[in-house]
C-alpha positions in Angstrom: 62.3 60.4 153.5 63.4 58.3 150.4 64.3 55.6 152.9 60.8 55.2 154.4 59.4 55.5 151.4 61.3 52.2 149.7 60.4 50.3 153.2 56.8 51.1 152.6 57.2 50.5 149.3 58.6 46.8 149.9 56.1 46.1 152.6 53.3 47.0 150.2 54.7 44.3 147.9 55.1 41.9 150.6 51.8 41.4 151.9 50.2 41.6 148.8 49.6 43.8 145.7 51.8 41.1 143.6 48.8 40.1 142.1 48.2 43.8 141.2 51.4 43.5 138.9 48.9 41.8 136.2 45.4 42.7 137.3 43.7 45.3 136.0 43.2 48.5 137.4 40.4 49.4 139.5 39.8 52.5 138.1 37.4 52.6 134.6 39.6 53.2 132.0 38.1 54.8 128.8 39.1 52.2 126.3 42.3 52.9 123.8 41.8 54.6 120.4 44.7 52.4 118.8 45.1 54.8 115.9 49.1 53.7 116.0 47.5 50.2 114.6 47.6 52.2 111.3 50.7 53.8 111.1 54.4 53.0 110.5 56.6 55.2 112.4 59.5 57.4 111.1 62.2 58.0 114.0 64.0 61.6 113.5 67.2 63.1 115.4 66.1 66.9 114.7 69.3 67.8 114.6 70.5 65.5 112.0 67.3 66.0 109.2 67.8 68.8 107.4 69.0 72.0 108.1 67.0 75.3 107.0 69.4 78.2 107.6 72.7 76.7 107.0 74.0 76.6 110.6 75.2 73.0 110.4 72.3 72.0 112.9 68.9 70.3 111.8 65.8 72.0 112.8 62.1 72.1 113.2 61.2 73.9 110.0 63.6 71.9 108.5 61.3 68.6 108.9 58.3 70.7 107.7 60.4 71.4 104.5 60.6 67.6 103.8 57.5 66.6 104.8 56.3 65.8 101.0 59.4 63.3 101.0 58.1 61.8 103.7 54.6 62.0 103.2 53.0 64.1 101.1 49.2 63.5 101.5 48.6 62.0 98.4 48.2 58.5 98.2 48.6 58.1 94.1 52.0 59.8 94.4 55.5 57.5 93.9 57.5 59.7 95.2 57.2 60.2 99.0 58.3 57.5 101.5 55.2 57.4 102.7 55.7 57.1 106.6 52.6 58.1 108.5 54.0 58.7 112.0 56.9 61.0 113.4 58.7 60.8 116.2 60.8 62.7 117.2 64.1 62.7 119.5 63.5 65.2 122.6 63.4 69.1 121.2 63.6 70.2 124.4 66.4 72.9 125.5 69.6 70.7 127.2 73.4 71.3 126.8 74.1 68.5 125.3 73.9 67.1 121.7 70.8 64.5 122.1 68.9 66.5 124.5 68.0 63.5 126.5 69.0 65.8 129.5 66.5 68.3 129.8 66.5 71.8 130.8 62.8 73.0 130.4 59.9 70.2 129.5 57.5 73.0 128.1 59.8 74.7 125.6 62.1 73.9 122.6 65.5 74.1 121.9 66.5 77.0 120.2 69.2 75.6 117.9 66.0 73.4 116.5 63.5 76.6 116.4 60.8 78.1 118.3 57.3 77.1 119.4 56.4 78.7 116.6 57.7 76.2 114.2 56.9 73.4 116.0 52.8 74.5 115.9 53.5 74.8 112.2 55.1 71.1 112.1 52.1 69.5 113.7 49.7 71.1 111.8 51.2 70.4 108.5 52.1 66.9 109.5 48.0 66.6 110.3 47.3 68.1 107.0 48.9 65.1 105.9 47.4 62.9 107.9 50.8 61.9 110.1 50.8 61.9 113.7 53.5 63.5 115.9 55.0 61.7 118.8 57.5 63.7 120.8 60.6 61.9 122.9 59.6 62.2 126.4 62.4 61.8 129.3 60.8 61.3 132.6 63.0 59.1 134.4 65.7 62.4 134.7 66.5 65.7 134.1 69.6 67.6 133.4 72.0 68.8 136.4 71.5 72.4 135.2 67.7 72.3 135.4 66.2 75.1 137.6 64.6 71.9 139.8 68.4 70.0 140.2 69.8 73.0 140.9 67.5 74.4 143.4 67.6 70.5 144.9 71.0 70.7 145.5 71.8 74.0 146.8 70.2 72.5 150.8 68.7 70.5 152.6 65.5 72.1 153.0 65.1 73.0 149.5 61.8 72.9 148.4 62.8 70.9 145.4 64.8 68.6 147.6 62.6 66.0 147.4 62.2 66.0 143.4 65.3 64.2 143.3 66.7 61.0 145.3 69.0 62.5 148.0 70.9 60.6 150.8 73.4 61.4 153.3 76.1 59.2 152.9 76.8 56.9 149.4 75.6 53.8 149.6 78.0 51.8 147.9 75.9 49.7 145.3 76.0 49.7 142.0 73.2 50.2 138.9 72.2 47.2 136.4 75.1 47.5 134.8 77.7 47.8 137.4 77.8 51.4 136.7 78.1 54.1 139.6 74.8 55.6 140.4 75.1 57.6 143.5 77.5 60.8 142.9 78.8 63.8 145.4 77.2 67.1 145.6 77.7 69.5 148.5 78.1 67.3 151.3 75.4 64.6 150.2 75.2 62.0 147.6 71.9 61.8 144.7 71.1 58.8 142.5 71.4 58.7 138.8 71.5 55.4 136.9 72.8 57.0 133.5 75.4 59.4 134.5 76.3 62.5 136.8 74.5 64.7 134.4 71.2 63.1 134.6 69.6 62.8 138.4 66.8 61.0 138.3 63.3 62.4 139.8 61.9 61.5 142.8 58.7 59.7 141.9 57.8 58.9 145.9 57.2 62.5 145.7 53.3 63.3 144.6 54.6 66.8 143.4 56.8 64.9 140.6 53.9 62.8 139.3 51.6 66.2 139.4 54.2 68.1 137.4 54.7 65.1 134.8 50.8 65.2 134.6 50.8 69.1 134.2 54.0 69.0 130.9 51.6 65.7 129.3 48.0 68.5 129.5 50.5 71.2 127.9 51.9 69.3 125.0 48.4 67.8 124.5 47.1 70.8 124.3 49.3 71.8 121.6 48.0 68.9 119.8 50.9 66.4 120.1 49.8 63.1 119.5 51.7 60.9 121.9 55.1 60.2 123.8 57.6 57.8 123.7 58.9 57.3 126.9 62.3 57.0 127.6 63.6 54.5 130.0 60.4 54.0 131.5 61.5 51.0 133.7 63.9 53.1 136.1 61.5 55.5 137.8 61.4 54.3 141.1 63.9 52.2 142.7 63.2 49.9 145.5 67.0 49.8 147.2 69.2 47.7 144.9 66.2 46.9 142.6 66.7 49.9 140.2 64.9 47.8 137.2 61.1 47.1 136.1 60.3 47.2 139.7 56.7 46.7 141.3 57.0 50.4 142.4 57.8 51.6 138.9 54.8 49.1 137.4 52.3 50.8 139.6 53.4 54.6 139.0 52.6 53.7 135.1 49.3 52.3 135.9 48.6 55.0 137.8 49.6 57.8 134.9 47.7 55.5 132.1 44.6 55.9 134.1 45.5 59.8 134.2 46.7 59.9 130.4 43.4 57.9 129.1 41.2 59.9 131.0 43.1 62.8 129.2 42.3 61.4 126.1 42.1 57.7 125.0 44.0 58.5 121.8 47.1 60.1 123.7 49.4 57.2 122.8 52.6 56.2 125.1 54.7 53.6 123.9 58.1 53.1 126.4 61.4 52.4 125.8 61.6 49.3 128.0 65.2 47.6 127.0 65.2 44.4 128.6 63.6 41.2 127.7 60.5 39.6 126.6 59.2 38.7 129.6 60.0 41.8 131.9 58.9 44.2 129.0 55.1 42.8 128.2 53.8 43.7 131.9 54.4 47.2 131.2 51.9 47.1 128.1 49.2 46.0 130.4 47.1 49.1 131.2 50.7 51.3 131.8 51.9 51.8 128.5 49.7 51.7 125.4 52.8 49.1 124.1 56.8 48.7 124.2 59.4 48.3 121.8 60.4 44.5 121.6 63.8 44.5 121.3 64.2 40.6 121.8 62.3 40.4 118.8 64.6 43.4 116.8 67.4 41.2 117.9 66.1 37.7 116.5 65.1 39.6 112.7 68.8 40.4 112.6 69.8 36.9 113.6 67.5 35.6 111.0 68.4 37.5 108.0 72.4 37.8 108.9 73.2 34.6 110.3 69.9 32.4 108.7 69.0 31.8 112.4 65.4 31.3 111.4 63.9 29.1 114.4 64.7 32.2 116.6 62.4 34.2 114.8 59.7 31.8 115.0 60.0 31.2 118.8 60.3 34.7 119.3 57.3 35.9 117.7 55.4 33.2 118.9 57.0 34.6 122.4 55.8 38.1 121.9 52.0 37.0 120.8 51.7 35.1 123.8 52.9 38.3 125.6 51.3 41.0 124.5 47.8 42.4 123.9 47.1 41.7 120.2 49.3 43.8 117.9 50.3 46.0 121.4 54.0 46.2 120.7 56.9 48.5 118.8 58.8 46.2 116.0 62.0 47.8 114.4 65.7 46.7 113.4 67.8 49.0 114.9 66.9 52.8 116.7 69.8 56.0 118.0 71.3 53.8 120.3 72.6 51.0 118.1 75.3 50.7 115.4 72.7 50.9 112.4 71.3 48.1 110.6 73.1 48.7 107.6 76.3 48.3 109.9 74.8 45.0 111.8 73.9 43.3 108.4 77.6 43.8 107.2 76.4 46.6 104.6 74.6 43.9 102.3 72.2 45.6 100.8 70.3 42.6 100.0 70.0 41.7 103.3 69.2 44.8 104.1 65.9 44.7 101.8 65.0 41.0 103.7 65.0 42.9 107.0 63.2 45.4 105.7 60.3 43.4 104.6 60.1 41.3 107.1 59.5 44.6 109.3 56.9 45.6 107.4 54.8 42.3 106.9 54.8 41.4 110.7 52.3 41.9 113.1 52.9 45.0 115.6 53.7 48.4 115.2 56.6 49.1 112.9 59.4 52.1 113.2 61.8 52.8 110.9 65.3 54.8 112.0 65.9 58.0 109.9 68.0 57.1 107.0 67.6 53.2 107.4 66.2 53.7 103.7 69.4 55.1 101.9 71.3 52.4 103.4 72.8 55.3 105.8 76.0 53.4 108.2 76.9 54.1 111.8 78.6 52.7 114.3 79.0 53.3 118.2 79.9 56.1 119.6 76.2 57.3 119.6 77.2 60.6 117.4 78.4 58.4 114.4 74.8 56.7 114.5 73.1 60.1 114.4 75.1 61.8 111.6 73.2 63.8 109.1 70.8 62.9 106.4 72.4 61.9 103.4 69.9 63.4 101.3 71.6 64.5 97.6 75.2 64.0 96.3 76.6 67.8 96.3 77.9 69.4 99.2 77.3 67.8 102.7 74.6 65.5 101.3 72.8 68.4 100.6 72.0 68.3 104.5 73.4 72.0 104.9 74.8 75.2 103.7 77.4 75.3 106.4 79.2 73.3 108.2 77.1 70.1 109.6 77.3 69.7 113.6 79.5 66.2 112.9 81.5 65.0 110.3 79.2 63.0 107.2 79.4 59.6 106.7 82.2 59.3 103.6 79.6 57.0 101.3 77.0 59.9 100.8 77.9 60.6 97.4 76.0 57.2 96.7 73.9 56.5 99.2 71.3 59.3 99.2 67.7 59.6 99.0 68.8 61.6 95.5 70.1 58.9 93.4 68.6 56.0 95.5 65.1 57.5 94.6 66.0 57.3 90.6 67.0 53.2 91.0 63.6 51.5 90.7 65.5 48.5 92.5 67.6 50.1 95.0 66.7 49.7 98.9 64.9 53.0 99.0 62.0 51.8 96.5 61.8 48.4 98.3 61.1 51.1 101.1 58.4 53.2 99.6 56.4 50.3 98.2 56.8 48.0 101.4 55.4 50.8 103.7 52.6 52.0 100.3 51.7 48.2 100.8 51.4 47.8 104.2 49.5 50.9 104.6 47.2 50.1 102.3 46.6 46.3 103.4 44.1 45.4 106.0 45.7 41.8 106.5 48.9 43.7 107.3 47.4 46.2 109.3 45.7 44.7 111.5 45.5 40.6 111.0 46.8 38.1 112.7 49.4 35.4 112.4 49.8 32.1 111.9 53.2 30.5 111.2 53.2 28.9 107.5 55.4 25.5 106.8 57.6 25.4 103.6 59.7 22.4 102.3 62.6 24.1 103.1 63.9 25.6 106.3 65.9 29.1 104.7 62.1 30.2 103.8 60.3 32.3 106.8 56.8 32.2 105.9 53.7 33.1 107.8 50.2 34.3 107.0 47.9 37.2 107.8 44.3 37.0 107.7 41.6 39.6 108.6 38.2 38.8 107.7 38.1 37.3 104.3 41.4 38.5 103.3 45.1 37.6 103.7 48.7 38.5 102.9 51.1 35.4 102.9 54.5 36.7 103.8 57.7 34.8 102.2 61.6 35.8 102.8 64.2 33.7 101.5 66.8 34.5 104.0 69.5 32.9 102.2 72.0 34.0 99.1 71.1 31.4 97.1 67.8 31.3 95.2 65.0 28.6 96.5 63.2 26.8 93.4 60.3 24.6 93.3 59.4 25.5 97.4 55.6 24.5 98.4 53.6 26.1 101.5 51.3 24.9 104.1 48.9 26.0 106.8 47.1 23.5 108.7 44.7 26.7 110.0 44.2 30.3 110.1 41.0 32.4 110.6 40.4 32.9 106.5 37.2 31.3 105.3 37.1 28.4 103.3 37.0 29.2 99.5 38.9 30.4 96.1 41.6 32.8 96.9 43.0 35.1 93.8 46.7 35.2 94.6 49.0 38.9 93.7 52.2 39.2 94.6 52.1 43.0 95.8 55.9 44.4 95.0 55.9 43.6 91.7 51.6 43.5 90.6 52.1 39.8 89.4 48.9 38.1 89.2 50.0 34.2 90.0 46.7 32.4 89.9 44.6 30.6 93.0 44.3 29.2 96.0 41.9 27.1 97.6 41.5 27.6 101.2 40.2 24.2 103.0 37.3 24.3 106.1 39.2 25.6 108.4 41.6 28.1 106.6 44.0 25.7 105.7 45.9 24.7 102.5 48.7 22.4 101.4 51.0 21.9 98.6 50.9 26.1 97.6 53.6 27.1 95.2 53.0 30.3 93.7 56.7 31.1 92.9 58.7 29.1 91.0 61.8 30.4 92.3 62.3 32.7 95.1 65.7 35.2 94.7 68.2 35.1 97.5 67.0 37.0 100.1 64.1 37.9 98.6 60.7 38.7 100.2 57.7 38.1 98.3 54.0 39.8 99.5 51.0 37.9 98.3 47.4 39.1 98.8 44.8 36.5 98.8 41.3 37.6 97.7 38.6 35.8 98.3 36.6 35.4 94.8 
């Protein structure tokens, strides 16, 4: 069956639906409520938040417990992060750790809580005004799900057909030279990540049906979106197990069935690859995609002062996507931690940080990226507990915590960071207050800004009649006496009051030429080493 179904499958590409890779779909889509435009992201390992009853394992009503620090619905407060979107790694029952192998789609796991707490969650998360996103896995279950299991036990299963089954192996390998196909009573089924994950048969209508049916029920209980993980290995065509056209057409397919849904049901995908094969999947099949290329080049920039990388990336990505249509962020669960990457410079840390938060797109943070938390691979060591206080266990739990604490927590908590007006956790709380609060930042666009000196990465954004100039020294040293120019943007020509938004410094005006324009613009005498400066302009 699976065999035909790749032939037709190539065929149908063959002699013609190429085209159909970037057309759009036939099918009248109701248009996108792009609410995510407004919101910067907070990513959270359940387990690894807070605990509640002192078991050693985060949990649901845990997050509700520390939803004030993250947001507490009050705009005038100084206290609270101020993160306006959750999402959070799959909940879902699985025997493992990450629960990225799931045993049930419509229920949670009970070391995290009960249905119960997670209605509670969402609805005081919406008092707040934060959205929910939940980690969805569709590419594969668990080997111990009810569906696998029935698949295996024969050949005429009725779930045989839910998961890629073949008589004999067939010798390739996945992207990464990894084994795929693996031995099961007599007959061999496909997983690209490992034995304990088969992937789902998406050839089979009943598949896509049942993925349609889990999206109604957590809509219904008033989930706000997915994030979709590894969204570009659904269906394989042969030895083409990657962003093939079979995959493409499945997600255009479920974003004409999610938007007639409801046009604010947000998916963003986890498509880890580059530029180029990523941006196809945010046209009418994913609301938008994490760049990663362009995670990659804001660490090369503020690390290693590779600065032209960043500007030919994002360049890249805004001739890719759909305006503002894509995830930015430094590092996520399955990479050694920022902190780590940026050689646990704090300084540097704050540079990344704001250039996250002044860029186009839509910005995530990692939990704990804002206490400077480290981590390096394997995955459990970049997913160890909030380091929230300096007692006990970081004040993360009663008991024992699931895996050992990172040994720095004593210092590097949300506890004393919070009580440091200049520590990394401030430069935090007022980047996001700032960017949440800033139309420019929001939702402008960009233009690339020249300076006199090449360690400066500069760049405008302008909505309307008014702007936020963006400038990170991404060197040690200090830059003195550096002048900025714009030969165009889409800001109207006029007087500009000029306030740099970290620190409330009024610094004067700027003139804006015909044609949005100016020249010769030094607002700051000196800019500290790796320092990041966020200037409004207002027209007067």
């Amino acid at each position: 069956m699976k065999k035909i179904a790749l032939i037709a499958s190539l065929l149908f590409s063959l002699i013609g639906c190429h085209k159909s890779e970037m057309a759009p779909a036939t099918t009248p889509i109701p248009e996108a409520n792009r609410w995510w435009n407004d919101h910067v992201f907070y990513e959270v390992f359940v387990r690894s938040f807070y605990d509640s009853d002192g078991n050693g394992n985060g949990d649901l009503k845990g997050i509700t417990q520390k939803l004030d620090y993250l947001n507490d619905g009050n705009p005038n407060t100084d206290t609270d992060l101020g993160v306006t979107a959750l999402w959070l790694m799959p909940i879902y029952p699985s025997p493992s750790y990450h629960g990225y192998d799931v045993l049930d789609y419509r229920n949670v796991n009970s070391q995290y809580g009960t249905m119960d707490d997670l209605n509670t969650l969402i609805s005081e998360a919406h008092k707040r005004g934060m959205k929910i996103v939940l980690d969805f896995v569709p590419n594969h279950t668990s080997d111990q799900h009810p569906w696998f299991v029935s698949s295996s036990s024969a050949a005429d299963s009725p779930k045989r057909n839910w998961y890629v089954w073949t008589g004999s192996n067939p010798g390739y390998t996945g992207p990464w030279g990894q084994n795929v196909w693996y031995e099961k009573n007599g007959s061999y089924y496909y997983a690209v990540f490992d034995h304990s994950m088969p992937d789902l048969n998406y050839n089979n209508d009943a598949v896509t049906n049942e993925i349609e049916d889990i999206t109604k029920f957590w809509y219904n209980l008033k989930v706000d979106g997915f994030r979709m993980d590894a969204a570009q290995y659904l269906v394989e065509e042969g030895q083409a197990q990657a962003a093939t056209l079979s995959t493409k057409n499945w997600w255009r397919k479920y974003y004409t069935f999610q938007k007639n849904l409801d046009p604010g049901f947000m998916t963003v995908g986890e498509v880890w690859t580059s530029t180029d094969i990523a941006a196809p999947f945010s046209d009418q099949r994913l609301d938008y995609c994490f760049e990663f290329d362009l995670a990659y080049a804001i660490l090369d920039a503020v690390g290693n002062g590779n600065i032209s990388r960043l500007r030919s990336q994002i360049d890249m990505v805004l001739k890719s996507y759909p305006a503002l249509q894509y995830g930015t962020f430094l590092t996520n669960h399955d990479q050694d931690r920022v902190f780590e990457s940026l050689g646990l410079d704090v300084a540097k840390s704050k540079a990344a940080a704001g250039i996250l938060l002044t860029l186009p797109g839509v910005p995530y943070l990692y939990y704990g990226e804002e206490v400077a938390m480290r981590g390096k691979k394997p995955d459990e060591f970049i997913r160890r507990p909030m380091q929230w206080a300096t007692g006990t266990n970081a004040g993360f739990t009663t008991g024992t915590p699931w895996v050992q604490m990172n040994s720095d927590y004593a210092t590097s908590n949300v506890q004393t960071l919070q009580a440091d007006p200049n520590s990394l956790w401030n430069h935090y709380r007022k980047l996001i207050h700032i960017r949440t609060s800033s139309t420019p930042l929001l939702h402008g666009d960009y233009s690339a800004v020249s300076s006199t000196t090449d360690k400066v990465y500069s760049f405008l954004r302008a909505k309307d009649s008014q702007g936020v100039l963006a400038l990170h020294n991404l060197q040690a040293t200090p830059a003195s006496s550096v002048t900025f120019s714009l030969s165009q943007s889409s800001l109207p020509a006029g007087t500009y009051a000029v306030k740099e938004l970290l620190s409330g410094a009024s610094l004067g005006n700027v003139t804006i030429a015909s044609g949005g324009g100016f020249s010769g613009f030094s607002p700051i005498t000196t800019l500290d080493g790796y320092g990041s400066y966020v200037l409004s302009l207002t027209k007067q």
